[in-house]
C-alpha positions as semicolon CSV with decimal commas, in nm:
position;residue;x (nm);y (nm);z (nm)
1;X;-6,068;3,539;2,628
2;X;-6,194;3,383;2,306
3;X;-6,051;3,533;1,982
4;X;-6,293;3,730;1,784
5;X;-6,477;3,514;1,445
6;X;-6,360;3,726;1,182
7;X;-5,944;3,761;1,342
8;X;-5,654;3,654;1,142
9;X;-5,493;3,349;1,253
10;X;-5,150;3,405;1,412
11;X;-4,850;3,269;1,203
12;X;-4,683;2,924;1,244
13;X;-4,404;3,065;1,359
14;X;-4,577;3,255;1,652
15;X;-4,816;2,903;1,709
16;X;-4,512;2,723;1,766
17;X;-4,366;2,918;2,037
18;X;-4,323;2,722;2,374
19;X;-4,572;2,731;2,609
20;X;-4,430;2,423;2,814
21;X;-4,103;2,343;2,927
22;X;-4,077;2,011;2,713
23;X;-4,154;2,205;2,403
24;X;-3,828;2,396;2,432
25;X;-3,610;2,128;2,540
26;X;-3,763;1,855;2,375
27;X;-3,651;1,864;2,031
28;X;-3,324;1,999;2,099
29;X;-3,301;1,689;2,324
30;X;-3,421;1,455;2,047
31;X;-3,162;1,626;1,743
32;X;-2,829;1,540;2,001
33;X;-2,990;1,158;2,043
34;X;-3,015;1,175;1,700
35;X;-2,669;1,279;1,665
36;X;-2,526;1,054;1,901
37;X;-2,683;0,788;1,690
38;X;-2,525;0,915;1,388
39;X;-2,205;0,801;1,521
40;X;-2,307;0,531;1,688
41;X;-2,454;0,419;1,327
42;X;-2,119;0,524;1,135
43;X;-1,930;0,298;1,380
44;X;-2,119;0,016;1,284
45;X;-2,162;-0,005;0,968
46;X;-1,828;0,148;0,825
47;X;-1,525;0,231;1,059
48;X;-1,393;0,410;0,736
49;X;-1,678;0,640;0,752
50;X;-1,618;0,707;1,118
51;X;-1,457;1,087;1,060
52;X;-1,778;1,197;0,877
53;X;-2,044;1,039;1,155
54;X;-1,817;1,244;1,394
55;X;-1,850;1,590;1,172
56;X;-2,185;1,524;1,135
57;X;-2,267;1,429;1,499
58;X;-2,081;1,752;1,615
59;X;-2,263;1,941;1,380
60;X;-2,572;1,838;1,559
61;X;-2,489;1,864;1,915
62;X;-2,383;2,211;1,806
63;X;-2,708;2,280;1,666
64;X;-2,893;2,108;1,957
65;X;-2,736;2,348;2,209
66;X;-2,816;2,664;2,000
67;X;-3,130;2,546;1,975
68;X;-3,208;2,495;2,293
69;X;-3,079;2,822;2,433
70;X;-3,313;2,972;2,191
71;X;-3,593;2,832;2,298
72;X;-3,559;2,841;2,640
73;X;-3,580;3,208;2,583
74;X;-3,887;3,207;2,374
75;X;-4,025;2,997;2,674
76;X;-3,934;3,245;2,964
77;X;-3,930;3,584;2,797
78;X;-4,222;3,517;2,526
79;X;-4,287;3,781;2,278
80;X;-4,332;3,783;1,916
81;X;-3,963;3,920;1,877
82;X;-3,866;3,631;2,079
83;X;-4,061;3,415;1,855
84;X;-3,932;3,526;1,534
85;X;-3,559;3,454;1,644
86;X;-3,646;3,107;1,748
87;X;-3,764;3,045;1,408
88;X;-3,495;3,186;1,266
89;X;-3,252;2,938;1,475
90;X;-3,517;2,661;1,382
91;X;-3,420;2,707;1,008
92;X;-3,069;2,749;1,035
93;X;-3,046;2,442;1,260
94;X;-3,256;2,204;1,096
95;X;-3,118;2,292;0,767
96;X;-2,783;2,250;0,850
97;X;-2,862;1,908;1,006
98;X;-2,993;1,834;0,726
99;X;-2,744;1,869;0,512
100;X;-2,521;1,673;0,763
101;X;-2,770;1,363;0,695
102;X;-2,704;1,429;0,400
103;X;-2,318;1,379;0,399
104;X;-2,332;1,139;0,632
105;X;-2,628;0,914;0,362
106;X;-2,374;0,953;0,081
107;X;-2,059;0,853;0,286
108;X;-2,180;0,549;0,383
109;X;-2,416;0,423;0,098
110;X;-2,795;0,519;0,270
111;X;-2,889;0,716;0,013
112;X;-3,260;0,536;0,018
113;X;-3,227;0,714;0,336
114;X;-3,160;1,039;0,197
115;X;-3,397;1,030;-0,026
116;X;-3,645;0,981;0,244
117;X;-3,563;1,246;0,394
118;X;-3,537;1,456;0,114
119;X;-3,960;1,340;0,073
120;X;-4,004;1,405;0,384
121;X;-3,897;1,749;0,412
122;X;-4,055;1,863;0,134
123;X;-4,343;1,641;0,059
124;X;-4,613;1,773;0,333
125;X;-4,567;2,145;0,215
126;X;-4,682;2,034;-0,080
127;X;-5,005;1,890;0,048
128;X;-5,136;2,074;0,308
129;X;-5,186;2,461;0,325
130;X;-4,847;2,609;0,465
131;X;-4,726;2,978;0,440
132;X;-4,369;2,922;0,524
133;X;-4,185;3,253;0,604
134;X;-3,912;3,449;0,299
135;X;-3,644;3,313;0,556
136;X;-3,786;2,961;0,569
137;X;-3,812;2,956;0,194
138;X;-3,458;3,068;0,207
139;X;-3,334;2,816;0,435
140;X;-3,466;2,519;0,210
141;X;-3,320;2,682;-0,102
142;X;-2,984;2,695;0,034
143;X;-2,981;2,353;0,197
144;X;-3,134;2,165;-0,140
145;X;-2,854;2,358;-0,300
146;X;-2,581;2,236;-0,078
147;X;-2,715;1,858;-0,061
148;X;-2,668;1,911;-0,460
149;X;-2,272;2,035;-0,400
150;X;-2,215;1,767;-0,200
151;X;-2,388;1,485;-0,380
152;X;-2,146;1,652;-0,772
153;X;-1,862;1,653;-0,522
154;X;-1,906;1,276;-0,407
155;X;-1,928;1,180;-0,821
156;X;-1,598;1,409;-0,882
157;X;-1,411;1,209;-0,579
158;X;-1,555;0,882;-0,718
159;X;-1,427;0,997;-1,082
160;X;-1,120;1,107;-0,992
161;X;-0,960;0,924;-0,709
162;X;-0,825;0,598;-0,789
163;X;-0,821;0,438;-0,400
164;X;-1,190;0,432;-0,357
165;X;-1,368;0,106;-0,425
166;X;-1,546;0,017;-0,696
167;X;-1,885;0,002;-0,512
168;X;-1,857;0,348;-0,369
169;X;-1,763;0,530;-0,665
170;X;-2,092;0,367;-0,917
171;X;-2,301;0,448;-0,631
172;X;-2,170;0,785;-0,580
173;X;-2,210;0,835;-0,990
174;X;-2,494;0,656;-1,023
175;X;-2,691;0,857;-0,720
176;X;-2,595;1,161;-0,849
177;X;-2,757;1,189;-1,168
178;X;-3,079;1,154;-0,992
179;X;-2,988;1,359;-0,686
180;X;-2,799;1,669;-0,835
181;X;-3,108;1,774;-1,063
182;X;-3,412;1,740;-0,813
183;X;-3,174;1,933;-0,578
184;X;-3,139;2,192;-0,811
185;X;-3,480;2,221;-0,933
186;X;-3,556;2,227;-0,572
187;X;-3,383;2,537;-0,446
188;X;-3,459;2,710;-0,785
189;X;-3,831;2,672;-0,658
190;X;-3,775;2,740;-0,337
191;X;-3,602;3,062;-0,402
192;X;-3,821;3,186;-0,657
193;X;-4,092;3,168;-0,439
194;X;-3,893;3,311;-0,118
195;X;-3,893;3,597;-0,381
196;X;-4,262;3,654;-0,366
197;X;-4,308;3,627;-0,034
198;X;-4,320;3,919;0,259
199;X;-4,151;3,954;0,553
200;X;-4,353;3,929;0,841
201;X;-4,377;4,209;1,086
202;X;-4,268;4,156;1,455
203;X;-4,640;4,140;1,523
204;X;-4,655;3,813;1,273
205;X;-4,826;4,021;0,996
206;X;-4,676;4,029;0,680
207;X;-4,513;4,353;0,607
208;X;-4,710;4,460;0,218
209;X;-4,402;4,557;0,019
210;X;-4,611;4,769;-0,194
211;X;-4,722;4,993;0,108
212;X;-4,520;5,326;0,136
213;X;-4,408;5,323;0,480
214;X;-4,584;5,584;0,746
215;X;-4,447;5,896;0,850
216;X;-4,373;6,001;1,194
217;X;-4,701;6,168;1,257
218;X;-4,869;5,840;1,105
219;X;-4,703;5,575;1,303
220;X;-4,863;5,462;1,600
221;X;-4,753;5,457;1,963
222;X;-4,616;5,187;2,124
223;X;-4,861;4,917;2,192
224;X;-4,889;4,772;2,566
225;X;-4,702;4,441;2,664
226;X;-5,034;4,279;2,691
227;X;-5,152;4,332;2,350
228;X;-4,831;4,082;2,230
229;X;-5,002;3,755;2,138
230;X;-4,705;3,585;2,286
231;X;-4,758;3,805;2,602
232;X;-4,754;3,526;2,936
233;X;-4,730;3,585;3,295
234;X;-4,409;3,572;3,490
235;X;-4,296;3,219;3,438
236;X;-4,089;3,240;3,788
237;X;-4,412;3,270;3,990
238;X;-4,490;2,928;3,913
């Protein structure tokens, strides 16, 4: 059945549910190659640097797994509710892998790499039309935030521990001063606008804050299964 003209599009975060296996195991599979290759990278290039590729690539496979048990049920029990915690896991995962890269960038000297990363997580939200959820918003703030602890704690270790190398410690300063502030300014931004944004509903409206909420002779029964947008067929007769 074709959508009527005039209906609201559905949220990202209900478009993005899986509606095929390989979308729910797909990019958990590609964050634990992309783990693995953390290490495998931290091997090569610095065995010093070996500890943090391992933290880091834990941190992923960790996050791969979650991840993938969350989508696996937003695949096979779909729902909005179902949905909404698989974006939820989405944010916490990603944003803690990302602020693994960005350990891992700083330990070993790729910070053009973080810094491409750091464009590239934020860069297309600011040129396209995106309504990113209060908990999205809230997930960037606090990861920009911790990339900026860790790159102030990198320039304290570099200021104040005489064993490391020369090298190391002016790039870890250096860096810094250019890291710590955009970080900052980021999750300011970020927050403040997590601030003016609602929460959606589980029906991937956007709850109006200003609304008094309904009584019990106002609220509405309980709506059908088939009138969730996320509502599917049972997966096991296929």
């Amino acid at each position: 059945m074709e959508p009527a003209p005039d209906a609201e599009p559905q949220p990202r975060w209900i478009r993005r549910a899986p509606i095929l296996p390989e979308q729910w195991w797909g990019p958990p599979m590609a964050q634990a190659v992309g783990a693995l290759a953390v290490v495998a990278i931290g091997i090569w290039l610095q065995r010093p640097a070996l500890p943090v590729a391992v933290l880091v690539g834990v941190v992923g496979l960790v996050g791969a797994v979650v991840l993938a048990f969350a989508g696996r049920r937003a695949y096979w029990y779909p729902s909005c509710t179902t949905a909404w915690r698989l974006h939820r896991t989405r944010v916490v995962v990603w944003s803690a892998a990302g602020v693994a890269l960005a350990v891992f960038a700083l330990a070993v000297g790729a910070q053009t790499l973080l810094i491409g990363y750091l464009a590239a997580a934020t860069g297309p939200y600011t040129v396209r039309r995106d309504e990113p959820t209060r908990f999205e918003l809230w997930g960037r703030s606090a990861a920009s935030a911790a990339v900026a602890v860790v790159s102030a704690v990198y320039a304290v270790v570099a200021l104040t521990v005489p064993s490391v190398d020369e090298a190391h410690s002016s790039r870890w300063i250096g860096w810094s001063i250019v890291i710590v502030p955009v970080a900052v300014v980021t999750a300011v931004l970020q927050w403040r606008a997590a601030s003016g944004t609602a929460d959606p509903d589980q029906n991937g409206a956007a709850a109006d804050a200003g609304e008094p909420e309904p009584g019990p002779e106002q609220r509405p029964g309980p709506e059908p299964p088939a009138d969730d947008p996320l509502s599917a067929p049972d997966r096991t007769a296929s």
